[in-house]
MIVOMAR-422644 format. One record per atom (N, C-alpha, C): x, y, z; residue in one letter. Coordinates in steps of 0.001 Angstrom, whole numbers, plus 500000, padded with zeros to 6 digits. Example, Ala and Ser with C-alpha at 12.3 -4.5 7.8 and 13.67 -1.06 7.14 Angstrom:
<sites>
513190494310507800a
512300495500507800a
513200496700507800a
512850497750507080s
513670498940507140s
512900500030507870s
</sites>
This chain:
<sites>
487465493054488427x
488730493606488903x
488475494458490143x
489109493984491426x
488924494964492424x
490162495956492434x
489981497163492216x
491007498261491725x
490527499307492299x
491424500484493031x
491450501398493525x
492361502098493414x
492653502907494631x
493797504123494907x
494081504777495973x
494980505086496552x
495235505517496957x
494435507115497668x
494029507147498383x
492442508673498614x
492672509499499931x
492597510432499884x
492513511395500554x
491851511274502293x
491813511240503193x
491123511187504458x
491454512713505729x
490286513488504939x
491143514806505590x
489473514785506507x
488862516308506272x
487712517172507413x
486744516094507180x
486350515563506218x
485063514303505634x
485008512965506801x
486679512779506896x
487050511258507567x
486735510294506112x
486100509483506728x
485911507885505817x
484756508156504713x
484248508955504717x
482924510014503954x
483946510396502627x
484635510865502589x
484948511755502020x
485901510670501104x
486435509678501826x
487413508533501528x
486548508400500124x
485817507853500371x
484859507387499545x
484210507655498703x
483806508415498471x
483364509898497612x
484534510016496795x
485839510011497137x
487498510608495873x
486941509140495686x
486956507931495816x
487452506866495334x
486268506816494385x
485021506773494505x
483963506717493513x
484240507668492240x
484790509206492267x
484869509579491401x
485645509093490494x
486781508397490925x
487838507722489948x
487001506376489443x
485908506131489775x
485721504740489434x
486037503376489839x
486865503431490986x
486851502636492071x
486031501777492397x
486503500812493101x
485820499445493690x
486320499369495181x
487359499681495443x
488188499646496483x
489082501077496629x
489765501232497572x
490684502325497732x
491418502369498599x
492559502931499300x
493557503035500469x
493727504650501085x
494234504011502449x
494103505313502626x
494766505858504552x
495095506753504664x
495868507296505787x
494651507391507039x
494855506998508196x
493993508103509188x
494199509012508957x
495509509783509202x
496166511358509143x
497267511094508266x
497957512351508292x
499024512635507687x
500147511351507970x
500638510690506786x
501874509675507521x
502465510348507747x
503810511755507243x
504583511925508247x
504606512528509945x
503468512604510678x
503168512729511735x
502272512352512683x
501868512354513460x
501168512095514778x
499631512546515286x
499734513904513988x
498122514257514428x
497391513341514345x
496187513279514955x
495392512356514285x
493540512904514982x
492622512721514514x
491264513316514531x
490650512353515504x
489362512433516374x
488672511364516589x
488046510822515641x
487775510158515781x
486874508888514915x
485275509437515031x
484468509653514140x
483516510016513997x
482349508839513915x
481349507648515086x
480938507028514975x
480196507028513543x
479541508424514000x
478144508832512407x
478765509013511322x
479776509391510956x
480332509792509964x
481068508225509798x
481479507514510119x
482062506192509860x
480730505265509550x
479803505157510485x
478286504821509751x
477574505138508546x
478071506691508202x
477387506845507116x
478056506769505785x
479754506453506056x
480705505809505162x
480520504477504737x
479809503584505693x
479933502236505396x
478674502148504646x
477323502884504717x
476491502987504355x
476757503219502683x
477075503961502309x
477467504852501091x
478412503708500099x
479083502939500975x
480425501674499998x
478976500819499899x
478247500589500843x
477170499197500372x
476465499848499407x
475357501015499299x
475418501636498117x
475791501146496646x
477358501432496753x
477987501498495391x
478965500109495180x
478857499093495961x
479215497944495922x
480804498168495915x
480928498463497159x
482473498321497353x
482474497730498883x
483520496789498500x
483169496109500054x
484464496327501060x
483967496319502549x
484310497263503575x
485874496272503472x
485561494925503512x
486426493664503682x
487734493723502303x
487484494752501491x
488692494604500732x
489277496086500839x
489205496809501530x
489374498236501848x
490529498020502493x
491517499474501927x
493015499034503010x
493519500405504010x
494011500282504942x
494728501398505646x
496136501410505099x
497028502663505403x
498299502128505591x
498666502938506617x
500073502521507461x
500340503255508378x
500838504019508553x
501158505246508941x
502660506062508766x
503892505954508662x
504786506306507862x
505768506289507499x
506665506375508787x
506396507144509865x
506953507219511032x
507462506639511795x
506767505168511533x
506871503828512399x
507925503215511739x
509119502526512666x
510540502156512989x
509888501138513656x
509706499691513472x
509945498895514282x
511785498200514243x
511901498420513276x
513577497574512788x
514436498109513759x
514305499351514307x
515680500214515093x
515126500298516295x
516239499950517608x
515979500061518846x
516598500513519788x
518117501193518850x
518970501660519835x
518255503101520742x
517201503632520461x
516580504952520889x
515267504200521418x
515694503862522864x
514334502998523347x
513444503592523539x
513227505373523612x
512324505765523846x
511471505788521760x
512101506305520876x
511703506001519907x
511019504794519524x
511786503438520000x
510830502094519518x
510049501869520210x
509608502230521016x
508435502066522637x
507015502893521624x
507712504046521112x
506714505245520303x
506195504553519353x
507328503898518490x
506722503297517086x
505502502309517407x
505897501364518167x
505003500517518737x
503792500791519328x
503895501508520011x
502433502111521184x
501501502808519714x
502494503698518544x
501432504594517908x
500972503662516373x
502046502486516396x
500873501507515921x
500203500818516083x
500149500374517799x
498894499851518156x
497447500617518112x
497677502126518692x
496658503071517934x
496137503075516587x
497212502865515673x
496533502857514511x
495773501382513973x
496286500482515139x
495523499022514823x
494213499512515435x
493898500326516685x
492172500301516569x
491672501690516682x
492349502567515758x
491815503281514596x
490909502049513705x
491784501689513102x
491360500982511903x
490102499679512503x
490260499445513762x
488982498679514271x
487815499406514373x
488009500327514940x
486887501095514648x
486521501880513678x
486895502216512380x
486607502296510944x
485965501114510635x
486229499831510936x
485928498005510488x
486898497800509358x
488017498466509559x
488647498081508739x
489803496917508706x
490028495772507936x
490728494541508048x
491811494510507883x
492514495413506975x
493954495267506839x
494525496980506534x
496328496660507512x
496652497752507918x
497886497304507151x
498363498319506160x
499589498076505213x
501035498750505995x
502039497831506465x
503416498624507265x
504509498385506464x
505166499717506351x
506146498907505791x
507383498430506727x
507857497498506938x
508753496560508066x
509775497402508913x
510126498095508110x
511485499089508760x
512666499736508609x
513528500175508940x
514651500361508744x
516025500217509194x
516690499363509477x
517917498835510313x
518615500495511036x
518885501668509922x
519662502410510379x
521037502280511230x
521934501646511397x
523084501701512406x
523180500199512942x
522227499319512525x
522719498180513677x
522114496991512153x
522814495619513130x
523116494771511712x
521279494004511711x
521400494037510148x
519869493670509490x
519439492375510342x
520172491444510640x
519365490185511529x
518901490792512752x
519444491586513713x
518930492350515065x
517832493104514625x
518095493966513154x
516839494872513117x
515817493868512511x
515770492807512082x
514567491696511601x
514393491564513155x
514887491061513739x
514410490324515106x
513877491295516253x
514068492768515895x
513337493353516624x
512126493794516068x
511792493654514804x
510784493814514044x
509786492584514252x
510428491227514786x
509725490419515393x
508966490308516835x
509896491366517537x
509339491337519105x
508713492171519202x
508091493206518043x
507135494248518386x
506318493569517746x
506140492939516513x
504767492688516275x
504263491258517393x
505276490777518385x
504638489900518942x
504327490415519968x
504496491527520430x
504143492472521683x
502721493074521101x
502163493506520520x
501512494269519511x
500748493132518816x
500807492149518643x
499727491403518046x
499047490722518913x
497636491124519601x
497017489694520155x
496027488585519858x
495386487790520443x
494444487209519898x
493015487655519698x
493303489353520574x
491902489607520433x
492299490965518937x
493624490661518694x
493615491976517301x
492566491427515728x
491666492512515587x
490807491991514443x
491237492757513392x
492238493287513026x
492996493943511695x
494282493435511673x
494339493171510286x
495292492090510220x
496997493143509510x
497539492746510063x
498915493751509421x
499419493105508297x
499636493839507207x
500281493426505814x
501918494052505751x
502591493077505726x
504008493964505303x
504123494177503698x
504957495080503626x
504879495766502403x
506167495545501594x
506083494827500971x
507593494143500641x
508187495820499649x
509466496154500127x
510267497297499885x
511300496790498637x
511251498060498348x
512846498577496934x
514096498629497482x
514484498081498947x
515267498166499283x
516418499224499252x
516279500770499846x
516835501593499320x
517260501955500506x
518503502305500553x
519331502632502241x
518767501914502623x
518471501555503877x
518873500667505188x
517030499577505174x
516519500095504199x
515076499649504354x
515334497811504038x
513974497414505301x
514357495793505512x
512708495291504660x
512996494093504220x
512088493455503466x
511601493508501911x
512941494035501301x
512776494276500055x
513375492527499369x
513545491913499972x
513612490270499837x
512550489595500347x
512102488064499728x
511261487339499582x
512063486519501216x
513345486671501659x
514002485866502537x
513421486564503666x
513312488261503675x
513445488744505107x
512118488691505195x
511147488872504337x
509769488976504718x
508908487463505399x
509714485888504506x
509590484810505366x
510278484977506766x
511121485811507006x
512145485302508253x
511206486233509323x
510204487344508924x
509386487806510064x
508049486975510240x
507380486968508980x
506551486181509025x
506670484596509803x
507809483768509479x
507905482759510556x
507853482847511688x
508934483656512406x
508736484180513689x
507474485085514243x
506275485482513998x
505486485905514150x
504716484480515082x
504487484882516293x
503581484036516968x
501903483530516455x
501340484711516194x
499952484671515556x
499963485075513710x
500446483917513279x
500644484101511986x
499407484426511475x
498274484350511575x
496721484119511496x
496384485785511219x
497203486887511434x
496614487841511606x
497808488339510938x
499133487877510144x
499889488522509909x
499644488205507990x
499654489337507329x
499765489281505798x
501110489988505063x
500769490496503570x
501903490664502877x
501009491215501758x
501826492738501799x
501168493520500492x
502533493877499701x
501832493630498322x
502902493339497370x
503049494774496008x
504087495238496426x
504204496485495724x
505293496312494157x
504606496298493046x
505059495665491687x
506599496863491096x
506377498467491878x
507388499377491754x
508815498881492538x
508240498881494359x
509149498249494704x
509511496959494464x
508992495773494015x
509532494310493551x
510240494497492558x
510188495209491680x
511199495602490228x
512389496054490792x
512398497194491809x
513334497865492217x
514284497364493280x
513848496166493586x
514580495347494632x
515265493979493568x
515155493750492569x
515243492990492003x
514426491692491177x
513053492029491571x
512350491408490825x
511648491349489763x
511720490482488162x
511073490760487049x
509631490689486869x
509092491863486909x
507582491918486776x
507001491419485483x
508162491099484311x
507481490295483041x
507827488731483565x
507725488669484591x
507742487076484897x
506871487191485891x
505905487354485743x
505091487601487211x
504500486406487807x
504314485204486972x
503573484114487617x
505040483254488235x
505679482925487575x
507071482414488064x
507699483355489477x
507187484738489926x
507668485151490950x
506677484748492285x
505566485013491290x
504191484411492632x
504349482577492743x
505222481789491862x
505427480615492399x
506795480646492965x
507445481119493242x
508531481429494066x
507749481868495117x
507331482967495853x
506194483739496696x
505357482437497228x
504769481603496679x
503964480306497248x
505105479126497424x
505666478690497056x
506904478222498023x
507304478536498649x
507817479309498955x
508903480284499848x
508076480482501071x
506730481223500954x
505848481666502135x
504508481283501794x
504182481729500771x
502561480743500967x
501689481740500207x
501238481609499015x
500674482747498382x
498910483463498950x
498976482684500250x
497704482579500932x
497424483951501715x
498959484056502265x
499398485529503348x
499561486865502027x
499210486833500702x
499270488382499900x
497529488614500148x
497285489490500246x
495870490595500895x
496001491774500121x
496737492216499914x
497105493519498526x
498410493567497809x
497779494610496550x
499001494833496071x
498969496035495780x
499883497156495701x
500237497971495263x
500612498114493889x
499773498394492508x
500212498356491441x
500997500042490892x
501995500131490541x
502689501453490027x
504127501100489184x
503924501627488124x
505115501324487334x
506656501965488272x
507654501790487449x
508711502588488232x
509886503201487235x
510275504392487849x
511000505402486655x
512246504671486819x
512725503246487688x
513888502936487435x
513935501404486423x
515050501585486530x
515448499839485939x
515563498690487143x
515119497846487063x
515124496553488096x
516714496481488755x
516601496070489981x
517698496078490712x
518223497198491399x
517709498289491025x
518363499631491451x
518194500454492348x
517150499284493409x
516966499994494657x
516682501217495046x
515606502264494297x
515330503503494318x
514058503804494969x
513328503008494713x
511654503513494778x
511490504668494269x
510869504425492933x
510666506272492424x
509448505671491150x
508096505690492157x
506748505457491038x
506873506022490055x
506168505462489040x
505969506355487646x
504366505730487464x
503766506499486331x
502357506185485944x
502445505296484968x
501448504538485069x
501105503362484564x
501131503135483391x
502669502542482634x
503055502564481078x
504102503571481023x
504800504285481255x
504870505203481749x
506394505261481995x
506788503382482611x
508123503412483385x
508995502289482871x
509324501151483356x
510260500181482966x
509371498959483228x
508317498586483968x
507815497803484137x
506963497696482916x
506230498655482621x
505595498893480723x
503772498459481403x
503045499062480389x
501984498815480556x
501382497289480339x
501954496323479327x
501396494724479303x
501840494187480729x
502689494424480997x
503156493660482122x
502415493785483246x
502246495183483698x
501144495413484896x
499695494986484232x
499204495115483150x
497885494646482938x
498021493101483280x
498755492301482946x
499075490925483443x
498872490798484538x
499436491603485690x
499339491356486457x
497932492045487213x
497177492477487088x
496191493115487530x
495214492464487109x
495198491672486107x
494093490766485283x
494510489125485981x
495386489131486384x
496327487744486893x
494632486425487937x
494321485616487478x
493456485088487811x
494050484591489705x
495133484183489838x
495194483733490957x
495452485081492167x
495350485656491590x
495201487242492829x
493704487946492145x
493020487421491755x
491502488041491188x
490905488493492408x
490872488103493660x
490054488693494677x
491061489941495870x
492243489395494961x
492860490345496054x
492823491928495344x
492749493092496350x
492487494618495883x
493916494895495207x
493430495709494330x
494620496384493553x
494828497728493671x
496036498985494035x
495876499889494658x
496672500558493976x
495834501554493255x
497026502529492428x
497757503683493227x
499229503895493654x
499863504821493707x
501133505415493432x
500513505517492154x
501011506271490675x
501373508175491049x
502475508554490426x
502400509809490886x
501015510757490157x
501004511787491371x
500061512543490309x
500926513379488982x
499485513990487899x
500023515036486726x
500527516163487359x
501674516720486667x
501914518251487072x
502088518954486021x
501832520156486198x
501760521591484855x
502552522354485304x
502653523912484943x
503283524335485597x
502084526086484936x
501718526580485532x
500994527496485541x
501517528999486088x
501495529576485417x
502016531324485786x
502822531245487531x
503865530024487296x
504988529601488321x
504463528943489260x
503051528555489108x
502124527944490171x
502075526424489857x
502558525510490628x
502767523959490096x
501163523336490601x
500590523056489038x
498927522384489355x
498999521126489057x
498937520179490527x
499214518465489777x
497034518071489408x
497433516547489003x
496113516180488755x
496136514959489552x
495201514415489978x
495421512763490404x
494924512169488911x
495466510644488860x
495997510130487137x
494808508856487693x
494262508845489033x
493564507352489482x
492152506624488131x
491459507945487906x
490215507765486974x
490707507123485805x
491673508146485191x
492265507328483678x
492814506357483639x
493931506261484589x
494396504675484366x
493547503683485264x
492789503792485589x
491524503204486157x
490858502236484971x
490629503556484254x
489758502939482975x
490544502192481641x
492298502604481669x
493305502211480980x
493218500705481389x
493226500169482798x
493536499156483070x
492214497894482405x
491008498498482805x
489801497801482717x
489841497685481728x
489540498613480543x
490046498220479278x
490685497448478541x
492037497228479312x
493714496783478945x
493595497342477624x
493863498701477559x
494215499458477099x
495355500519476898x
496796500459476436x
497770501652477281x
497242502695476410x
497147504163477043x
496591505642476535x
497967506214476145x
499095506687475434x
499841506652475624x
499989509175475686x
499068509288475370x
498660511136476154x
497969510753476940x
497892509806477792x
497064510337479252x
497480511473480057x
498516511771480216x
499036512872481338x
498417514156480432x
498242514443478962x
497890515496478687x
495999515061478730x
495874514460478625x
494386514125478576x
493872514337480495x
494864514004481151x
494451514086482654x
494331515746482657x
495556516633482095x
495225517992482260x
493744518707481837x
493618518398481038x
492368518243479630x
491149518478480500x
491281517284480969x
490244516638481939x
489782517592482782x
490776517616483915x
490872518568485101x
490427520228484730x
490746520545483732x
490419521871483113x
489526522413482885x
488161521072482285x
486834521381482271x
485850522357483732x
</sites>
């Protein structure tokens, strides 16, 4: 099982990436340059990115199933603020070689947001940036992130995510990361999971999924919320995601937990936990824990 999480990339860089993901027990992991909601961003540390890649060969995690994602910041869908979509674009081509120079292969986006203008214009401008923005010499491949469709957000359908992907000039470099919270929450049944991935291979081609995002969800299917829950936890239920995480025809593709963290509440001081280690080991197992959140406190306490 290649399984990870979601990890930290703060003063360490890609060092440090790596190090949170090992403690959880990891194989793989995801992860920010900087902060998504903003713009800072660090140089790239040759030695410190050398001695990251060093450290995954080590512990047998390979560089080639490792994921970025991009900031939340990025609007390709909206263009009425030309100086805004010029931004989105230019600061994700940065983050395409960020991630080249990490060696990292795939950069997780999520597609966009129409905001004010009608969803076919905001698909089709979501097409002319990644064809501005994709070349033949790009060696990180962009994954769209199929969405819960909540306000104005585009690609929470199996239709809009073929209708960019077709239009994409260099399909060769374009993928699709598949988030099991948002697919519930957009309308899709995660206790039918092989019948949705043969819908998914008709429709577009089950060749273009490169990740998935595994996280239960605190809603009911259809309800367009996006609101993670921990693993067993939500409406999707713990057999169902073990199905799918054990699922033989996605066996090589990475699996990426981002599950909320634990929270307590301490002399008015709110102490969360990250939940990645336990349901780490819940999953490998196929096991549901059903006190993990008090066992994560437990844990953390030692």
């Amino acid at each position: 099982m290649i399984i990870g999480s979601h990890v930290s990339y703060g003063k360490d860089g890609l060092v440090g990436s790596v190090k949170e993901a090992l403690s959880y027990g990891a194989n793989t992991f995801m992860f920010y340059t900087g902060a998504p909601q903003n713009t800072i961003r660090k140089a790239i540390s040759p030695e410190i990115t050398k001695e990251a890649h060093n450290l995954m060969k080590e512990n047998n995690i390979d560089i080639n199933k490792v994921i970025c994602h991009a900031p939340y910041i990025i609007n390709l869908a909206n263009n009425l603020d030309k100086r805004k979509y010029d931004f989105s674009k230019n600061f994700l081509k940065e983050e395409l070689n960020r991630c080249e120079e990490l060696g990292i292969k795939y950069l997780v986006l999520h597609p966009g947001s129409s905001v004010g203008i009608e969803r076919e214009q905001a698909l089709n401008n979501i097409v002319d940036a990644l064809n501005k923005i994709i070349t033949p010499e790009t060696k990180t491949m962009i994954l769209l992130e199929t969405m819960a469709g909540k306000g104005t957000e585009l690609g929470s359908s199996l239709e809009e995510i073929e209708y960019i992907i077709d239009k994409v000039n260099l399909k060769e470099k374009i993928g699709i990361c598949l988030d099991t919270c948002h697919l519930n929450d957009a309308g899709y049944n995660m206790a039918c999971f092989d019948d949705f991935l043969d819908m998914l291979d008709n429709f577009i081609g089950l060749n273009y999924v490169k990740c998935i995002h595994i996280n239960d969800s605190k809603n009911l299917i259809n309800t367009h919320k996006d609101r993670h829950e921990n693993i067993g936890f939500g409406t999707i239920g713990f057999l169902n995601i073990e199905r799918i995480v054990t699922n033989k025809r996605l066996e090589e593709i990475p699996k990426i937990l981002e599950t909320p963290y634990v929270g307590e509440s301490d002399d008015s001081k709110e102490r969360i936990y990250p939940p990645y280690k336990l349901e780490i080991e819940m999953l490998k197992k196929g096991e549901f824990e059903p006190n993990l959140k008090q066992m994560l406190r437990e844990y953390y306490k030692k």
